[in-house]
N, C-alpha and C positions, 0 to 999 in steps of 0.2 A: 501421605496425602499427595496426589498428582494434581498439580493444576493445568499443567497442559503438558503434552503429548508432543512425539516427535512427527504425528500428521501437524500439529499446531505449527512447530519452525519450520516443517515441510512445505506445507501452503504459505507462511509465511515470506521463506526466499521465493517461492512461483513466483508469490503477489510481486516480487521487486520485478522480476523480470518481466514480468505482464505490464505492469504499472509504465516502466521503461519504453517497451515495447508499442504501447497504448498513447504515448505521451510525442512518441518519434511518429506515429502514424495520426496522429492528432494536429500534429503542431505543422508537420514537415509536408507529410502528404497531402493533407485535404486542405494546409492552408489556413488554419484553422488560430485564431489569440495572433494575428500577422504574423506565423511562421518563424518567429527567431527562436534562437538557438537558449536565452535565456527564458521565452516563456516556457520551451519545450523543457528544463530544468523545474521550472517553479512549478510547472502540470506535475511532473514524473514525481516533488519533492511533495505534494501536495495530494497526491494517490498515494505513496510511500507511508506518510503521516496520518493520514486518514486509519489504515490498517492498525498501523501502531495505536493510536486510541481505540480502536474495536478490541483489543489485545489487554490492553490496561483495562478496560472495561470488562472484559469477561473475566480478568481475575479479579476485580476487587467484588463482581458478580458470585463468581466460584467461595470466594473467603469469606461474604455475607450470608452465604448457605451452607457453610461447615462448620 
């Protein structure tokens, strides 16, 4: 039984780099939570963490319908 796939850790490392990526252009560029270097961490940890419950949630999803 497959609960997830190598698209799943596939997409999964993007989302870091995105999430990272998203968090530096968030915080740093536009100015945006006053620019410091610790909100740009709690954004990028807080996009990171988000994904991971979507993950835990579609397998305890997957294991309630097998």
């Amino acid at each position: 039984m497959k609960l997830f796939t190598l698209v799943d850790y596939a997409a999964f490392g993007l989302w870091i780099l995105i999430s990272i990526l998203l968090s530096y252009l968030l915080v740093r560029k536009l100015n945006l939570f006053e620019g410091g270097s610790k909100n740009q961490r709690i954004l990028a940890i807080g996009l990171i963490a988000g994904h991971l419950l979507y993950l835990v949630w579609k397998k305890l999803w997957l294991f309630m319908l097998s």
